[in-house]
C-alpha positions in Angstrom: -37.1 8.2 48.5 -34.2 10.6 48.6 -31.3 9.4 50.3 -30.8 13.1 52.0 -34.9 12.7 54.2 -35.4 10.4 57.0 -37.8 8.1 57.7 -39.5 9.1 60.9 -39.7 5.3 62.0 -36.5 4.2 62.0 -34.7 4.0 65.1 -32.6 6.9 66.6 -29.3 5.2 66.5 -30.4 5.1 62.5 -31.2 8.5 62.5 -28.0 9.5 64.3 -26.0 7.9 62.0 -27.3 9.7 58.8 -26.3 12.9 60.0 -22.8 11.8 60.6 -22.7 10.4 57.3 -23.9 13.8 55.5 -21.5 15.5 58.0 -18.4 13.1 56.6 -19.8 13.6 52.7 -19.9 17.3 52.9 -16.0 17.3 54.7 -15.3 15.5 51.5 -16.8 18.0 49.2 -19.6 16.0 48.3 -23.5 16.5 48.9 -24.8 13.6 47.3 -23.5 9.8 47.9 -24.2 9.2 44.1 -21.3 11.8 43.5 -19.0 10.3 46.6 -19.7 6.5 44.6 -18.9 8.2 41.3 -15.5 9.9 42.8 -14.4 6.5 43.4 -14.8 4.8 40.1 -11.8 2.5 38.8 -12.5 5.7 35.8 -12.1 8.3 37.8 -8.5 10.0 38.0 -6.2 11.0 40.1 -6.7 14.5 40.1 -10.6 14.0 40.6 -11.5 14.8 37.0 -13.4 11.5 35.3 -11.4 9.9 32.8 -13.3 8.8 29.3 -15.3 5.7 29.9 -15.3 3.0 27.4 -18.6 3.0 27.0 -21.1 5.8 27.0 -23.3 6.1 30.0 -26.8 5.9 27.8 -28.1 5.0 24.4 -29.3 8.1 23.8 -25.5 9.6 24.0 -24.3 6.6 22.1 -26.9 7.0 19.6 -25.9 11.1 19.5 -22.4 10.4 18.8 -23.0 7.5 16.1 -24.9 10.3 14.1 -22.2 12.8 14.6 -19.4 10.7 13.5 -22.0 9.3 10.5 -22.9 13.2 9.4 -18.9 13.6 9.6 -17.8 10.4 7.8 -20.1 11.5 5.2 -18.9 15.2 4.9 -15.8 13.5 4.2 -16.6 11.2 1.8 -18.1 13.9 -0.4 -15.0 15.9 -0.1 -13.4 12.8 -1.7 -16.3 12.2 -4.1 -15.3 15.3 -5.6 -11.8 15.7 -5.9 -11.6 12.8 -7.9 -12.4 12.0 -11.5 -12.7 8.3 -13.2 -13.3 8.0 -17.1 -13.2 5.1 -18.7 -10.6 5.3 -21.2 -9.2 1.4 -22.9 -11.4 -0.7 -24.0 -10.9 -4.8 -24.0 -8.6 -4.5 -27.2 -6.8 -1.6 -25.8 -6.1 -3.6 -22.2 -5.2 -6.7 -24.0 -1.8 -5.1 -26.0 -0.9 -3.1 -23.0 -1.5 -6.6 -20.4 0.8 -8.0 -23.1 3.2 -5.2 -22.3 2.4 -5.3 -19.0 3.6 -9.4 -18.6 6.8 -8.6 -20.9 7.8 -6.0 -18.2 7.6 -8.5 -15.3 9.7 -11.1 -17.1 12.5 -9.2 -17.4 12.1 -8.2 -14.1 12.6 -11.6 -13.3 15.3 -12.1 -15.7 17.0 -9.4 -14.2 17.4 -7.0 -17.4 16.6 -3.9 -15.1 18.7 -1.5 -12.8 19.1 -2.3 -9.4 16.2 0.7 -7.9 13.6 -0.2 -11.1 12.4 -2.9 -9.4 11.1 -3.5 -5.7 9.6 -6.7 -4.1 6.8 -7.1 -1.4 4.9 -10.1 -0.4 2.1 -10.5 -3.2 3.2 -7.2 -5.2 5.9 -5.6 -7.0 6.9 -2.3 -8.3 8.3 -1.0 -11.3 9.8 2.4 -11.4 10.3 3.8 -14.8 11.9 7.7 -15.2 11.8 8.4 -11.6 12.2 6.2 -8.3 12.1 6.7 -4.7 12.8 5.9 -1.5 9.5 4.9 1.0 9.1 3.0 4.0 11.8 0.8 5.9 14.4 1.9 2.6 14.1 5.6 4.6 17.0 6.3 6.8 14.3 8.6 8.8 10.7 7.2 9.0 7.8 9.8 8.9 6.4 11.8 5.5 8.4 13.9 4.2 11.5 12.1 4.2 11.2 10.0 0.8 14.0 11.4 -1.7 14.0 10.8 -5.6 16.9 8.3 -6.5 19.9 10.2 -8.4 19.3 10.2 -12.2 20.0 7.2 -13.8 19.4 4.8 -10.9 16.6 3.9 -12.3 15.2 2.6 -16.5 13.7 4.9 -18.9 10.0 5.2 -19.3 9.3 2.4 -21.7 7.8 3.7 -25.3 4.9 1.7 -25.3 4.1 3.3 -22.0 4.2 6.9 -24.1 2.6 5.2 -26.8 -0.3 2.9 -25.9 -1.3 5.1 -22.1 0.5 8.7 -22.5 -0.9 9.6 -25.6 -4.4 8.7 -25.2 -4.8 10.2 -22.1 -3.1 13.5 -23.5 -5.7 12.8 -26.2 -9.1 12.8 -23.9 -7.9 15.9 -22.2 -6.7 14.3 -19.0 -2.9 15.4 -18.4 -1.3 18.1 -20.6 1.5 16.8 -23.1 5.1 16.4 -21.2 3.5 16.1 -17.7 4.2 12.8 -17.0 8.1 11.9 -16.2 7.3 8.9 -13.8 5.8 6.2 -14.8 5.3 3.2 -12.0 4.2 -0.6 -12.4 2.5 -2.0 -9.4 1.4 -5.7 -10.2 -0.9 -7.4 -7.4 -1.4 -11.1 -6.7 -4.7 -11.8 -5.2 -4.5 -10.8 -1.9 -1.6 -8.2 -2.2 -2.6 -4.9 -0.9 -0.9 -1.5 -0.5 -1.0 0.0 2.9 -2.7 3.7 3.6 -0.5 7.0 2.3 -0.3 9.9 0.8 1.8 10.5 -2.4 4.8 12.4 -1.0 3.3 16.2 -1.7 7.5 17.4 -1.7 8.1 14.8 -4.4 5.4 14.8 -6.8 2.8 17.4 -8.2 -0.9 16.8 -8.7 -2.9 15.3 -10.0 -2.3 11.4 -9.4 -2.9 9.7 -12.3 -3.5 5.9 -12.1 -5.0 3.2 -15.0 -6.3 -0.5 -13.9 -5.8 -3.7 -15.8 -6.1 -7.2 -16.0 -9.4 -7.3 -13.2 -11.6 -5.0 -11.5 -10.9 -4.1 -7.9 -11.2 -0.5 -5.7 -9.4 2.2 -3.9 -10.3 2.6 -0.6 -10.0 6.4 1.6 -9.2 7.0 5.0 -8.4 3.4 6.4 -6.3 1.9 9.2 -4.4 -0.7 8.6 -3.4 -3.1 11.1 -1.2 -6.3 11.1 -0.3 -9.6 12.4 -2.9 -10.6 11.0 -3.3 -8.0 8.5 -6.6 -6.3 9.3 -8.1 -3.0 8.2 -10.9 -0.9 9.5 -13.9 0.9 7.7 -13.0 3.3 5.1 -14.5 7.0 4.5 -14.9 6.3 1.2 -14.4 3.3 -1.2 -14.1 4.1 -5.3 -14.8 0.7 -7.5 -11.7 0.6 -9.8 -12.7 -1.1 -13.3 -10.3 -2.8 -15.6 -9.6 0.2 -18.5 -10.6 2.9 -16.5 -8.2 6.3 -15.4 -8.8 7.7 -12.4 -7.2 11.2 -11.5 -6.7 12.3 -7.6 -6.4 16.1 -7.3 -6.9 18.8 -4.1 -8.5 16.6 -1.1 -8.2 13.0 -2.2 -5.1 13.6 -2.9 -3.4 16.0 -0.4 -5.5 15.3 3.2 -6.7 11.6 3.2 -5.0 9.0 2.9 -5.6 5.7 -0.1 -5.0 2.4 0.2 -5.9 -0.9 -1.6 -6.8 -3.6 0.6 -6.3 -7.2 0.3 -10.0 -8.0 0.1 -10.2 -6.0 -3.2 -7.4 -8.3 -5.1 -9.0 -11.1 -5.7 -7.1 -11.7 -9.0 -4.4 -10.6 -10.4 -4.6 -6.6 -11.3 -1.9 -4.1 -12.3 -2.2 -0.4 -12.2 0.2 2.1 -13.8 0.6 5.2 -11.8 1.7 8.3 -13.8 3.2 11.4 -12.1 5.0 14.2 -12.7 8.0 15.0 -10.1 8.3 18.7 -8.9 11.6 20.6 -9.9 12.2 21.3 -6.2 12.1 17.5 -4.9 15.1 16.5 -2.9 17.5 13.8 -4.1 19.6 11.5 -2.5 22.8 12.3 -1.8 24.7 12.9 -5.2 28.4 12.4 -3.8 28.0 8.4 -3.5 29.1 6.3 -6.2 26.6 6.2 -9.0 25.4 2.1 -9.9 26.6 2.3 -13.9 23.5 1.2 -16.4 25.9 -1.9 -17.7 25.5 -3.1 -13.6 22.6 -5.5 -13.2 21.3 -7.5 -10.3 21.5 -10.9 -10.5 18.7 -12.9 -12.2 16.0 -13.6 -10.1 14.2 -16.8 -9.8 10.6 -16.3 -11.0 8.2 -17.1 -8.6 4.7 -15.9 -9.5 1.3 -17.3 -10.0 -1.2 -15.8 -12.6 -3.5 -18.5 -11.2 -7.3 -17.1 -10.0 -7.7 -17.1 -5.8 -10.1 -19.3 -4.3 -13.3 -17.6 -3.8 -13.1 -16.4 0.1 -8.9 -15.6 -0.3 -8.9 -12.4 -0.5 -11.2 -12.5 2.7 -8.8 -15.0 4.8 -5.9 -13.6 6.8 -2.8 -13.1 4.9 0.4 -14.9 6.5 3.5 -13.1 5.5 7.0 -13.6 6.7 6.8 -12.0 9.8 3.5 -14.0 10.3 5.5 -17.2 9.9 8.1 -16.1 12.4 5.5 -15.3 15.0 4.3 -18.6 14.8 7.4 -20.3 15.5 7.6 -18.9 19.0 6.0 -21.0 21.4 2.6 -20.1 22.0 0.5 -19.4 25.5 -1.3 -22.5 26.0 2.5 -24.1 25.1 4.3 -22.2 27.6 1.8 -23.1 30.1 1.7 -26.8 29.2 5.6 -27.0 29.3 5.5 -25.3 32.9 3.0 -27.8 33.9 5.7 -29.9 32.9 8.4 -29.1 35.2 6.2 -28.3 38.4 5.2 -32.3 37.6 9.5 -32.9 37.4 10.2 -31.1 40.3 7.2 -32.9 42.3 9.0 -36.2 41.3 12.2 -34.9 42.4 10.3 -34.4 45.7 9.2 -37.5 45.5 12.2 -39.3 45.0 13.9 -37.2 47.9 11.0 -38.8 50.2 12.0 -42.5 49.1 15.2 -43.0 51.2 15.3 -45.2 53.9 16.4 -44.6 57.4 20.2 -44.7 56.2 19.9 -42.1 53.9 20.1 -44.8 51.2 18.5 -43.9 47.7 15.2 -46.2 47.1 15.4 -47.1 43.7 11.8 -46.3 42.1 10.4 -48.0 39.1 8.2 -45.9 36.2 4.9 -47.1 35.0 
């Protein structure tokens, strides 16, 4: 029954009061007691407009909005389905000699034969920047896109020639890049496990397309991800590209310019190594050329080697990763251990209570015994 009609049994002090109440809902702008008992939600704001809910009010809604963000997620993915190309380029012998190279590479890393900006270290990866390096992430004086800056000439090794010779060249061969594109050449080696967190190439520091090649195992590049940390977790991509061991892949127009990439630590379950080959644009900004230039003759100090080429247990990639920062966390005392040590000291102060009640009438201290 309607809570507005009145049933013509009830008493008159009932009916009297019903009147009253419509009287006091319509002084508060409200004709129905539904809508005064929506008003007054924890959701409802301050300025009497209702603030999202959490959850959507019926399944039909949710179900309506599942679709719409399905038909988008999809839209998407096709954008990046066809903005990028994949050919499969080195065969097994191929891979083998450039591994080779590849390994050769990361031991002189070790060794410290490079300059100072060739290499760069991160928990279960490292890069190698050959022709052109730059500056990303917690290196940038200013965080944000757009602030990376090419390191001044010489800061960082040559291209090597087996890079021209055994990746270059075929790839000018198949048609893939035009001859003299290419003038950076990077290295980034993954342990099982390592990952590379969601960005876009810097569009003021490099010209399209991205070029990439995989070796040593099969993994996959994964669109328009979040990445989260402590433990490292990362939601749902738009769109995930298998990535096999020989195989070029080339980002161009949306892939490359308005999603983001990222490869995850799932997709590393052994040891892979991808070569990324770019071409800088004339225009890209540099550091600051008035410093003092590191001289070629200056190397780091040897480095002590501390890799493992050794195959992850089968569900590692899928555990959480504990880096550094993980580590230090973990060291702080915990909830349950804060709580435990207060419990602690309410039981010392209760003793401390306790041994202010044992005094006799003199005000003498009455020694008390432990069990």
């Amino acid at each position: 029954m309607p809570l507005a009609c009145a049933s013509p049994t009830r008493p008159d002090s009932t009916a009297g009061a019903e009147p009253r109440a419509e009287a006091k809902m319509a002084a508060g702008g409200f004709s129905d007691l539904r809508e005064k008992l929506q008003s007054m939600s924890p959701h409802a704001a301050s300025d009497g407009k209702t603030r999202k809910r959490r959850h959507r009010d019926s399944d039909s809604d949710e179900c309506e909005h599942s679709d719409d963000s399905a038909e988008l997620r999809e839209r998407e993915a096709e954008r990046v389905r066809s903005s990028v190309l994949q050919r499969s380029v080195f065969g097994p012998h191929e891979c083998v000699r450039i591994e080779q190279r590849i390994d050769e590479v990361v031991a002189s890393g070790e060794a410290g034969l490079y300059r100072e900006h060739t290499v760069d270290r991160a928990p279960l990866r490292n890069k190698y920047f050959f022709g052109e390096g730059y500056t990303y992430g917690a290196q940038l004086e200013k965080r944000g896109p757009g602030q990376e800056r090419l390191y001044r000439k010489g800061e960082v090794d040559e291209i090597p020639e087996w890079v021209h010779e055994l990746v270059i060249r075929p790839l000018v061969s198949a048609g893939l890049i035009p001859d003299g594109f290419v003038d950076s050449a990077v290295i980034n080696d993954y342990q099982p496990g390592g990952c590379i967190v969601s960005h876009v190439d810097p569009l003021h520091i490099f010209a399209r397309p991205i070029v990439s090649v995989s070796f040593f195992s099969d993994s996959a590049l994964c669109f328009g991800c979040r990445f989260q940390f402590k433990p490292i977790r990362v939601s749902e991509p738009v769109f995930v590209l298998p990535v096999r061991r020989g195989s070029v892949t080339v980002l161009s127009g949306y892939a490359a310019d308005d999603i983001t990439h990222c490869i995850r630590p799932q997709d590393i379950k052994e040891r892979r190594a991808v070569i990324i080959l770019r071409k800088t644009r004339p225009d890209a900004p540099r550091l600051d050329a008035d410093g003092p230039l590191n001289s070629p003759s200056q190397r780091p100090a040897p480095l002590k080697a501390k890799r493992s080429h050794r195959k992850a247990a089968p569900d590692a990639a899928h555990r959480p990763r504990v880096l550094e920062m993980d580590k230090e966390e973990n060291r702080r005392p915990s909830v349950s251990q804060l709580r435990r040590r207060s419990g602690e000291n309410y039981w010392r102060r209760e003793r401390g209570a306790e041994h202010g009640r044992h005094r006799d009438s003199s005000g003498r201290k009455v020694k008390m015994r432990r069990h």
